[in-house]
ROVO-822506 format. One line per 10 residues: number of its first residue (from 1); their letters; for each residue y, x, z of N, C-alpha, C, O. Coordinates in steps of 0.1 Angstrom, whole numbers, plus 5000, padded with zeros to 4 digits. Layout:
N
NUM	a	Y,X,Z,Y,X,Z,Y,X,Z,Y,X,Z; ...
This chain:
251
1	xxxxxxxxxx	1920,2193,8188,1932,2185,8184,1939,2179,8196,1932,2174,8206; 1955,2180,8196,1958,2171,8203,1968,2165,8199,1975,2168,8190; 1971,2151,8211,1977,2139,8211,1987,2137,8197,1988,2149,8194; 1994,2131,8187,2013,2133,8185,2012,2117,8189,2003,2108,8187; 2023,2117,8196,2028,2102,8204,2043,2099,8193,2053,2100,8200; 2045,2098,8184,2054,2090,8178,2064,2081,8180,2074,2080,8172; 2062,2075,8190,2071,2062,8198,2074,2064,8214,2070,2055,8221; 2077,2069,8216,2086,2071,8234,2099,2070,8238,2109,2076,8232; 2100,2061,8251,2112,2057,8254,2113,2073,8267,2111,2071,8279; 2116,2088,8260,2112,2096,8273,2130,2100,8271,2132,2112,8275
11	xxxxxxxxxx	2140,2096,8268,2157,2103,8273,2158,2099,8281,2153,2088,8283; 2164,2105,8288,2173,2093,8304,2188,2089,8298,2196,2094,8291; 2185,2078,8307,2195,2071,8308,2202,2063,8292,2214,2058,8292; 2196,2063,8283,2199,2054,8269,2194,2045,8268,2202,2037,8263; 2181,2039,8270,2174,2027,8272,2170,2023,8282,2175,2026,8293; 2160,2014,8281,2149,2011,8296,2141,2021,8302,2133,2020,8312; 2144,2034,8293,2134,2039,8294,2140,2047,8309,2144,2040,8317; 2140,2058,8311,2137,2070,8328,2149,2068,8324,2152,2067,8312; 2159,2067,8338,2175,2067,8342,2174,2081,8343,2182,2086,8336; 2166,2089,8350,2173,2104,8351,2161,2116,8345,2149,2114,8345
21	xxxxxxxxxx	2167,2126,8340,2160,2136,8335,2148,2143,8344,2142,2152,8338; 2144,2140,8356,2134,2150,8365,2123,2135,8360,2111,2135,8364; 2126,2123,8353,2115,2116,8353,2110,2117,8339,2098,2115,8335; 2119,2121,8331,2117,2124,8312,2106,2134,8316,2095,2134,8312; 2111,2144,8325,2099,2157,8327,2087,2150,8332,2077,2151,8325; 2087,2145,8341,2075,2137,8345,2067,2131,8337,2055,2131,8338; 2075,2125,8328,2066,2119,8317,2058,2127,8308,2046,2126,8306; 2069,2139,8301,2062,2153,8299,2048,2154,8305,2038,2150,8298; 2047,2159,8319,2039,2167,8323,2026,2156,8319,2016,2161,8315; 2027,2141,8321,2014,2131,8325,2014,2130,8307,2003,2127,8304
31	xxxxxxxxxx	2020,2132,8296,2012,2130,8286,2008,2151,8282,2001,2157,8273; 2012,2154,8288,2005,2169,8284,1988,2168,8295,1979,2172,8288; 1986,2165,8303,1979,2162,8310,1970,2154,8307,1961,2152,8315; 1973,2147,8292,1964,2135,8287,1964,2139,8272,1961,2131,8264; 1969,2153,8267,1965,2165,8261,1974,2158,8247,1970,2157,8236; 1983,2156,8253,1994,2153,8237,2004,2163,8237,2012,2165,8246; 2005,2170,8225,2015,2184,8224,2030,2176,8220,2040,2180,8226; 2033,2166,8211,2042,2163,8204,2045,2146,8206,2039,2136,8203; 2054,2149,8212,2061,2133,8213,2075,2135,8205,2082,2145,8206; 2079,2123,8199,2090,2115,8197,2099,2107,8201,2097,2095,8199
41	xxxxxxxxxx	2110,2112,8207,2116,2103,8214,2124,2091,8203,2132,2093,8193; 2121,2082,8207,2128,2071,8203,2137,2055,8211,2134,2043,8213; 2145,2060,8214,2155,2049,8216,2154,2041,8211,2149,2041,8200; 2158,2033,8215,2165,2019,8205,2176,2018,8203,2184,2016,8212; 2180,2018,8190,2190,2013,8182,2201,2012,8185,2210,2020,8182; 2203,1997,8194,2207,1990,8196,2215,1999,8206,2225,2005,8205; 2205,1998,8217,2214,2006,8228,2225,2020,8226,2237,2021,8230; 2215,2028,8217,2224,2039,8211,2239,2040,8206,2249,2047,8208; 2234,2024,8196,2252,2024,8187,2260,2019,8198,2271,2023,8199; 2253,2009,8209,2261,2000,8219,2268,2012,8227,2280,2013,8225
51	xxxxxxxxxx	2263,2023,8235,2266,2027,8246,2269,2045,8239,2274,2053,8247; 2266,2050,8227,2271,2063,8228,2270,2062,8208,2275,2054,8200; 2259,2076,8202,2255,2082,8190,2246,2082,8189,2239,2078,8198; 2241,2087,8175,2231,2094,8174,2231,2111,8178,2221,2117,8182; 2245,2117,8178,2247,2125,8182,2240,2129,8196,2230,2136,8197; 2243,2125,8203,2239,2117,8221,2221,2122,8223,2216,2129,8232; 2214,2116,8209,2200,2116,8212,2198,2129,8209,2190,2134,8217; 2203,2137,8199,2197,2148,8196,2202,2159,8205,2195,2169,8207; 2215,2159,8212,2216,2163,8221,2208,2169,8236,2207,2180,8240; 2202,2154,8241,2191,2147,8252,2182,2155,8246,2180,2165,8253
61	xxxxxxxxxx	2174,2155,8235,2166,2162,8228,2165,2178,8229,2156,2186,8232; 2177,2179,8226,2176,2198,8229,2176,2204,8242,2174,2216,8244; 2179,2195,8253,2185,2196,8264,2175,2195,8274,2174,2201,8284; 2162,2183,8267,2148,2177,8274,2140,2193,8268,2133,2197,8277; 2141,2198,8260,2130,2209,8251,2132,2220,8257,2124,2229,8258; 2151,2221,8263,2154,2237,8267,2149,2239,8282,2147,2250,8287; 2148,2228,8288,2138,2226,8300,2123,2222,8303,2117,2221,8313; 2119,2219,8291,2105,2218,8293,2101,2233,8289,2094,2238,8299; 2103,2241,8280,2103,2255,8278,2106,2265,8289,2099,2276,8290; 2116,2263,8299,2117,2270,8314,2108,2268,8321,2105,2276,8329
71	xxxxxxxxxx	2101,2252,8319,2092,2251,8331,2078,2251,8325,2069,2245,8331; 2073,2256,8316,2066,2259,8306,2050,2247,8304,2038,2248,8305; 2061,2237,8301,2054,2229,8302,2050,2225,8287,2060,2218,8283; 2041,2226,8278,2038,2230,8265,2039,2219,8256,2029,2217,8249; 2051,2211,8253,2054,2195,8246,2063,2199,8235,2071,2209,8236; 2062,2194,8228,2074,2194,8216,2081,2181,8216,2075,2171,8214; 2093,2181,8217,2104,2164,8218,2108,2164,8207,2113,2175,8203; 2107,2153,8197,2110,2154,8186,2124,2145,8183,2127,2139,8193; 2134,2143,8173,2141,2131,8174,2138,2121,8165,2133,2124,8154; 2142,2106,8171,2133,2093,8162,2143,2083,8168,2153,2087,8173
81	xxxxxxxxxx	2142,2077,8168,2149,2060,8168,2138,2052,8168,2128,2055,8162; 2138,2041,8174,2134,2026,8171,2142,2017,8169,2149,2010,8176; 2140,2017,8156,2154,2009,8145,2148,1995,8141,2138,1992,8134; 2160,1985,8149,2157,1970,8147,2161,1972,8133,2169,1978,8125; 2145,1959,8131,2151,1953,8115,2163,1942,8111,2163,1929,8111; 2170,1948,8109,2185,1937,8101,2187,1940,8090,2182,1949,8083; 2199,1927,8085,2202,1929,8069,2208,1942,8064,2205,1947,8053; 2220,1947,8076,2221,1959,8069,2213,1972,8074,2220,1982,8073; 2205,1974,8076,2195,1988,8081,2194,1997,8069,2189,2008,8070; 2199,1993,8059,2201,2002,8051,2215,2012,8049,2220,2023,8046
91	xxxxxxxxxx	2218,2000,8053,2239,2008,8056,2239,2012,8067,2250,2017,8070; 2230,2012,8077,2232,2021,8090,2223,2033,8086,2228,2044,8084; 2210,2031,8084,2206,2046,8077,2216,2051,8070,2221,2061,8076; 2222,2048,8058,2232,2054,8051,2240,2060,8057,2244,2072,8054; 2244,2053,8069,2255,2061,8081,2249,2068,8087,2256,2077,8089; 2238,2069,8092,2230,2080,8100,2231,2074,8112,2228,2080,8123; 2235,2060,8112,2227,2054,8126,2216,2047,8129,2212,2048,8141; 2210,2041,8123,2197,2038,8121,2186,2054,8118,2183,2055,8106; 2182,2062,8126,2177,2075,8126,2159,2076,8116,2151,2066,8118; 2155,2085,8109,2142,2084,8111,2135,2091,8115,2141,2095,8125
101	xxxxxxxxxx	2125,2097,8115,2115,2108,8126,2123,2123,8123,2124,2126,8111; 2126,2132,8131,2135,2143,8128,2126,2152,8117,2114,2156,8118; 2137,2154,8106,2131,2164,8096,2120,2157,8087,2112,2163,8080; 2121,2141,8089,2111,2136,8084,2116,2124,8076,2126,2119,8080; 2108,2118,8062,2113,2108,8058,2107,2095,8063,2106,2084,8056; 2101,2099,8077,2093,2084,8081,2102,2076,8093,2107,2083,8103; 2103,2063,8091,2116,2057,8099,2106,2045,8106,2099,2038,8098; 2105,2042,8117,2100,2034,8124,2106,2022,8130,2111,2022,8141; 2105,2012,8122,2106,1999,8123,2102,1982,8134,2092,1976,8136; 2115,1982,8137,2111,1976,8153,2112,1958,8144,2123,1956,8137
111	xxxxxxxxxx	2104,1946,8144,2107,1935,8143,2109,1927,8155,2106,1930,8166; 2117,1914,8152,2115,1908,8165,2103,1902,8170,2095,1896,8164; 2103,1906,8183,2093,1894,8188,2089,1878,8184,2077,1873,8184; 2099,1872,8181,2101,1859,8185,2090,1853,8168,2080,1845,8167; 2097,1860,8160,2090,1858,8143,2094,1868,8136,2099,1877,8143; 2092,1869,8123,2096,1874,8110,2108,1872,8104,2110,1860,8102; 2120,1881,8099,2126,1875,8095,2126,1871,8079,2118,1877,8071; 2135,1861,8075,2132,1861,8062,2132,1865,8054,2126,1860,8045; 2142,1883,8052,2148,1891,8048,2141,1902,8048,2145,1911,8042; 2128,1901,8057,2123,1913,8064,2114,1923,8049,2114,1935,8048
121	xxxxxxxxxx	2109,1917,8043,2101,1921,8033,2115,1926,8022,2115,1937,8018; 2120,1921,8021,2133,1928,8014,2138,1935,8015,2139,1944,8006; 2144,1936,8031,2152,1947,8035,2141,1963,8034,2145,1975,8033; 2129,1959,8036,2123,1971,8040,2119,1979,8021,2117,1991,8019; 2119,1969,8014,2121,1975,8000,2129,1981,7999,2127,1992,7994; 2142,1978,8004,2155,1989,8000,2152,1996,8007,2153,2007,8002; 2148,1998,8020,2144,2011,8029,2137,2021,8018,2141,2032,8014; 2125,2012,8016,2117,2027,8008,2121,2028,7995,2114,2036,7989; 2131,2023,7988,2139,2025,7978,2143,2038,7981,2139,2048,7975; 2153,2039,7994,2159,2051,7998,2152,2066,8001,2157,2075,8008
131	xxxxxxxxxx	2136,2064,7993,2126,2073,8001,2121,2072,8014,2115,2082,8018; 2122,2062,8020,2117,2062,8037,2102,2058,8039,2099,2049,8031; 2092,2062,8046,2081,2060,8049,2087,2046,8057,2098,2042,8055; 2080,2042,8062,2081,2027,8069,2073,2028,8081,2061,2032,8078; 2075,2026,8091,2061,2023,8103,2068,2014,8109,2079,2016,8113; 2060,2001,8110,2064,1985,8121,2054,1992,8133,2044,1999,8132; 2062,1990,8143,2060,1995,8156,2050,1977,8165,2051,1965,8164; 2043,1983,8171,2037,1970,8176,2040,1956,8172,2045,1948,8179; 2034,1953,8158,2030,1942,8155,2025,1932,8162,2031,1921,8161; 2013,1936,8171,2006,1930,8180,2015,1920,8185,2014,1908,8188
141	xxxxxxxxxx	2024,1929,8187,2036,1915,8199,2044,1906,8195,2051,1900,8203; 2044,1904,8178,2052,1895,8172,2043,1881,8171,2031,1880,8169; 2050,1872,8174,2047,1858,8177,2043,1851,8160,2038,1841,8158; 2047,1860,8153,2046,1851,8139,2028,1859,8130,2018,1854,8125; 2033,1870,8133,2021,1878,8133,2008,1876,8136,1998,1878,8130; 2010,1873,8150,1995,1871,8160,1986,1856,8154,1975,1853,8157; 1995,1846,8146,1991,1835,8140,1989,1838,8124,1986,1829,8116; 1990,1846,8120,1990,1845,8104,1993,1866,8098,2002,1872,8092; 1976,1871,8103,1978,1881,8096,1979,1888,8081,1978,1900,8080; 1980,1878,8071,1988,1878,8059,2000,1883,8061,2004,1890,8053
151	xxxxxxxxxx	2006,1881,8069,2022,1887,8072,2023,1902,8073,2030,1910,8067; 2015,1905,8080,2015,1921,8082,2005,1925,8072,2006,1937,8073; 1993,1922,8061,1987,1921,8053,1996,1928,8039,1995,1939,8034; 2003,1918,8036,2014,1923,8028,2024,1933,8029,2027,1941,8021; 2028,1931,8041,2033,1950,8044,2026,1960,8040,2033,1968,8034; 2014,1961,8042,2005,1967,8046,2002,1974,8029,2002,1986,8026; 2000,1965,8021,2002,1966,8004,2014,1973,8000,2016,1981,7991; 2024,1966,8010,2037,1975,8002,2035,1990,8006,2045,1997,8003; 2024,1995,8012,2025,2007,8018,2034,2013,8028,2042,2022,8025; 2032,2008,8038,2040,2001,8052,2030,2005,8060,2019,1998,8061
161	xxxxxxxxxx	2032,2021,8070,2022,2019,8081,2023,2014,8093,2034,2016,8098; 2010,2004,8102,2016,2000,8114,2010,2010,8127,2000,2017,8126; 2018,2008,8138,2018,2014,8151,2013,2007,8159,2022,2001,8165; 2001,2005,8164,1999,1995,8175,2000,2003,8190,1998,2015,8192; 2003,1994,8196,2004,2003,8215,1994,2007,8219,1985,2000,8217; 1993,2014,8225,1983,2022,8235,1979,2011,8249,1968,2009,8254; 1992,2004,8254,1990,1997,8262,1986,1984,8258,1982,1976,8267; 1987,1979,8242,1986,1964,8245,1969,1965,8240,1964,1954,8242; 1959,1978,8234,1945,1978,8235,1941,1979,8244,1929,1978,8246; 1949,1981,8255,1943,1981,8270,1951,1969,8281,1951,1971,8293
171	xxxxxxxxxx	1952,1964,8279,1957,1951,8281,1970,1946,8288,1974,1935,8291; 1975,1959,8289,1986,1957,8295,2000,1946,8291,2010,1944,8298; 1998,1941,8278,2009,1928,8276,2002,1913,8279,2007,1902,8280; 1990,1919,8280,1983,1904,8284,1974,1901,8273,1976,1905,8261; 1962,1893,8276,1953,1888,8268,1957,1883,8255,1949,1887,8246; 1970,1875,8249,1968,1871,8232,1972,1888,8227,1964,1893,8219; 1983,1894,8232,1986,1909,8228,1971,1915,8227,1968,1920,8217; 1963,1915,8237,1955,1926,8238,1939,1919,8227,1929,1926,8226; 1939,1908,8221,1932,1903,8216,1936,1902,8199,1928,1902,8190; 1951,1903,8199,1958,1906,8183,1959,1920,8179,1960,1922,8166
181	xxxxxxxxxx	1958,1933,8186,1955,1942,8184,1941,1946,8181,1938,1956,8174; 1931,1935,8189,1919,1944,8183,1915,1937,8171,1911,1944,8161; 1916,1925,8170,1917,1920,8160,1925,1927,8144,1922,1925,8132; 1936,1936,8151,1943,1937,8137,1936,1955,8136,1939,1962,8127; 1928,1959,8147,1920,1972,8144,1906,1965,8134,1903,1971,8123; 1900,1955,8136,1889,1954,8132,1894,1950,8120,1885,1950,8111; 1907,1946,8117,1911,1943,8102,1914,1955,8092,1914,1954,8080; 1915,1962,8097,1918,1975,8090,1934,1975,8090,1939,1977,8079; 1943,1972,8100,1957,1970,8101,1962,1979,8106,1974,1979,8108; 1957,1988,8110,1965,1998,8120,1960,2014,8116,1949,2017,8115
191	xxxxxxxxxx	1972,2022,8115,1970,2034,8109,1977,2043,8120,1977,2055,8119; 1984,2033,8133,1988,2042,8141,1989,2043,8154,1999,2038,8159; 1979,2049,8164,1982,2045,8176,1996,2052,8184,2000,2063,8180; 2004,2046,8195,2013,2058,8201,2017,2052,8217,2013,2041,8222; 2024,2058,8220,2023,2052,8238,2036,2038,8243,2037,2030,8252; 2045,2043,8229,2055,2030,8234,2059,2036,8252,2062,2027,8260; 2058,2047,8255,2060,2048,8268,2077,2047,8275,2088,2052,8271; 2073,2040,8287,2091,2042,8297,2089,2048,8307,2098,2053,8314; 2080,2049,8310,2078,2055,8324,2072,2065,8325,2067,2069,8315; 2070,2073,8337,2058,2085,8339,2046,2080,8348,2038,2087,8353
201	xxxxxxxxxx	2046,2066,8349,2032,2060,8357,2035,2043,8355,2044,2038,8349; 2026,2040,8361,2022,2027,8356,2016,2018,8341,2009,2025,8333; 2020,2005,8338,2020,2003,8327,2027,2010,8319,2018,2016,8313; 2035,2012,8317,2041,2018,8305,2044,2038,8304,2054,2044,8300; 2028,2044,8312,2033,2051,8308,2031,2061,8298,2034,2056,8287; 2027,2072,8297,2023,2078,8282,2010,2085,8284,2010,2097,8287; 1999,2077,8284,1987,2077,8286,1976,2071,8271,1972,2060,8270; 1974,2081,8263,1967,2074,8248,1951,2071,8252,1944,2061,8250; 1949,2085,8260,1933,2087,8261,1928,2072,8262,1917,2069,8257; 1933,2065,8267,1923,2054,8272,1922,2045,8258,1913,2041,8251
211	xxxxxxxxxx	1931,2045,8259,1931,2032,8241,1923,2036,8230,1917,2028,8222; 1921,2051,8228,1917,2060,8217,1898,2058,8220,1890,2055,8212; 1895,2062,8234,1886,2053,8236,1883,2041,8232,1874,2040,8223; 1889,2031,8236,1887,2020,8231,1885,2020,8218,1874,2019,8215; 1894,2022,8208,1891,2021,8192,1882,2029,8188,1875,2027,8178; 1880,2038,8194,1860,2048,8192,1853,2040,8189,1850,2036,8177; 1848,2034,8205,1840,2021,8205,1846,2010,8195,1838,2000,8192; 1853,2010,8192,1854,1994,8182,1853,1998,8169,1842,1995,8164; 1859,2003,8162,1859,2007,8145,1856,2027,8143,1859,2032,8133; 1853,2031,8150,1842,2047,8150,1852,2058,8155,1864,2059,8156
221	xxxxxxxxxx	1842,2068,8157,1853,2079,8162,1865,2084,8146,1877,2086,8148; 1861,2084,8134,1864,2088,8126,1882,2082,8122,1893,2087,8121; 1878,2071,8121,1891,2058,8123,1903,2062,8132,1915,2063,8130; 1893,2064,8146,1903,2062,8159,1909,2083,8157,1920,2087,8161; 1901,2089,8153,1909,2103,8149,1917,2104,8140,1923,2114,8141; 1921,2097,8131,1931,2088,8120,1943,2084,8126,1954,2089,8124; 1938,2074,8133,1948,2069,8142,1962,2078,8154,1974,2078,8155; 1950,2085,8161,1957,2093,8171,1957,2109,8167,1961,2117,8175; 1954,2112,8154,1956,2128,8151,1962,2125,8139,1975,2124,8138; 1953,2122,8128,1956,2129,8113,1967,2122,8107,1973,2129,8099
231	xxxxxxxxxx	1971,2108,8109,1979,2102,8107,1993,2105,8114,2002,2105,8105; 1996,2107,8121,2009,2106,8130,2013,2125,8128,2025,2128,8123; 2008,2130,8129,2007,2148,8122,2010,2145,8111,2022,2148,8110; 2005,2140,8099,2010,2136,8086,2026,2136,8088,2035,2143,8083; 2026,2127,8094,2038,2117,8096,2051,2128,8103,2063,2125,8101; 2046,2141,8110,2060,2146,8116,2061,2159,8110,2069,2168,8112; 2047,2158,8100,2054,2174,8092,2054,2167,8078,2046,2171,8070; 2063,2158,8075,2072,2149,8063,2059,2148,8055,2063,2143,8044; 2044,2150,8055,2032,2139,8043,2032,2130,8048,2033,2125,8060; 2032,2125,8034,2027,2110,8031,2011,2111,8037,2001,2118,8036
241	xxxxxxxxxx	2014,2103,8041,1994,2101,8046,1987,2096,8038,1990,2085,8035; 1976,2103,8031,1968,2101,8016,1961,2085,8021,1953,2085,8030; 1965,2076,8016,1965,2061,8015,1951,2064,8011,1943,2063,8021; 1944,2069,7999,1935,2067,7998,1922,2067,8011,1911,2063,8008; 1925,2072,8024,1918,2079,8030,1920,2067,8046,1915,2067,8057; 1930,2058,8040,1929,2046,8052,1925,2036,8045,1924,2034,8033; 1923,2029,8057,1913,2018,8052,1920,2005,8046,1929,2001,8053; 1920,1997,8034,1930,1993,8030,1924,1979,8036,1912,1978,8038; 1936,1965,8040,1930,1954,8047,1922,1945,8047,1922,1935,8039; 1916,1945,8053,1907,1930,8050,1907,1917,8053,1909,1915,8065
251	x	1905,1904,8043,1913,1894,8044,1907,1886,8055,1913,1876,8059
């Protein structure tokens, strides 16, 4: 089996993520090299509507694939978004700016940092009103969350999968991050690991092996093969991931 990475900042030049295309390849080659076939590129949102399309990404997309295939380097780039949650995210899906995983009805859900909004549980009803899978993208790093996992508990019920980072099980956001993630693994919170990556080295770059490790050792290999195979595969060939078959939360 290998990697699917779901969440990557790997376009140039639309986010924070690589300003030029010889480093999207680079990123390529260091998660093929840490044996992931399929990544997701995902932008943010924000930046997208601010500075171009959605057109734009899927573009970068065909453009990133028709050069990884010359230099035969063996990745699949998928198209995805990381779509802030706001009141209207349903009228930007509707418009086709708010994106969900290409060819897929699973849409990945960015909260703020700071808290929850009050809306948040709402808005995300009308999401899967519209048929959308749901995945909240690093939980771990929400300020309201890391105090009161009932919040993401309840998601979790609405059948809402979460994404925890590769980097914050390995400590790279720092000790409360890297201490709310194992915590929300030993909870039965997390159905998905992925690299969150910007870079092709350092902190952030698209490196799973190490974290996947880690959750071996903490909740079994069976769990952490869930997490980094059976789930996220589910997820980009349009199944629903048989709920019965994750672990449902514990209080």
């Amino acid at each position: 089996m290998s990697f699917v990475d779901i969440h990557s900042h790997i376009l140039p030049g639309i986010d924070d993520g690589p300003s030029h295309i010889e480093d999207s390849i680079k990123m390529a080659k260091v998660a093929y090299s840490d044996d992931t076939s399929v990544i997701v590129a995902t932008p943010h949102d924000r930046d997208v509507s601010a500075k171009f399309s959605s057109s734009k990404v899927v573009s970068l997309v065909n453009t990133l694939n028709q050069i990884l295939r010359e230099q035969s380097i063996p990745i699949k780039v998928l198209v995805g978004m990381e779509n802030h949650l706001a009141m209207d995210s349903p009228e930007q899906f509707d418009k086709g700016i708010a994106l969900p995983i290409e060819g897929t009805c699973s849409m990945l859900i960015e909260l703020p940092f700071e808290f929850v909004p009050w809306y948040a549980e709402e808005i995300m009803y009308k999401l899967q009103g519209k048929g959308l899978q749901l995945i909240i993208v690093h939980p771990e790093r929400n300020a309201w969350i890391q105090k009161n996992f009932g919040i993401l508990s309840r998601m979790v019920n609405m059948g809402i999968l979460c994404q925890v980072t590769a980097g914050s099980i390995t400590g790279e956001f720092g000790p409360l991050v890297q201490k709310t993630a194992d915590l929300l693994l030993r909870r039965d919170l997390v159905h998905i690991v992925a690299s969150d990556s910007h870079s092709y080295r350092g902190d952030r770059s698209p490196i799973l092996s190490d974290a996947v490790g880690y959750i071996r050792r903490v909740v079994g290999y069976e769990a952490a093969n869930r997490m980094a195979y059976d789930v996220p595969a589910s997820v980009i060939n349009n199944q629903y991931p048989d709920m019965t078959k994750i672990l449902t939360p514990k209080s």
